[in-house]
C-alpha positions, 0 to 999 in steps of 0.5 A: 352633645351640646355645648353651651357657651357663657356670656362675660363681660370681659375677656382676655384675647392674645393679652389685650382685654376685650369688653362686650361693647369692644371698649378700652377700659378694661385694657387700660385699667389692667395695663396701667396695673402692670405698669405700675408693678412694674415701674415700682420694680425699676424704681427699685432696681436701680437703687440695688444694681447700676444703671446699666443693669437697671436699663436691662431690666426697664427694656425687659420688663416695662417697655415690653409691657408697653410696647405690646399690642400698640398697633391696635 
């Protein structure tokens, strides 16, 4: 039985997105995304709870999103 492999141009490798030429771009494009989601869900948070609650929810969600992978 043979198995054939697919070439992509982009792939998704323990949650960091990795081109063919090993470039940044994609990542970033698909973290400031994420980031934007969440921001926007922070932002509207805090108007709903206090702070305290929207703090929780900036550490859980945000800061995860960003602090994830930022050794490499």
């Amino acid at each position: 039985m043979r198995n054939e492999l697919n070439q992509v141009d982009t792939t998704v490798f323990l949650g960091i997105t990795l081109d063919a030429k090993l470039q940044w771009g994609p990542h970033v494009n698909n973290l400031s995304n994420r980031l934007s989601s969440a921001a926007y869900a922070v932002k509207k948070i805090r108007h709903l709870t206090d702070i305290e609650t929207a703090r929780l929810v900036y550490f859980s969600y945000f800061h995860s999103i960003m602090s994830y992978g930022i050794l490499l």
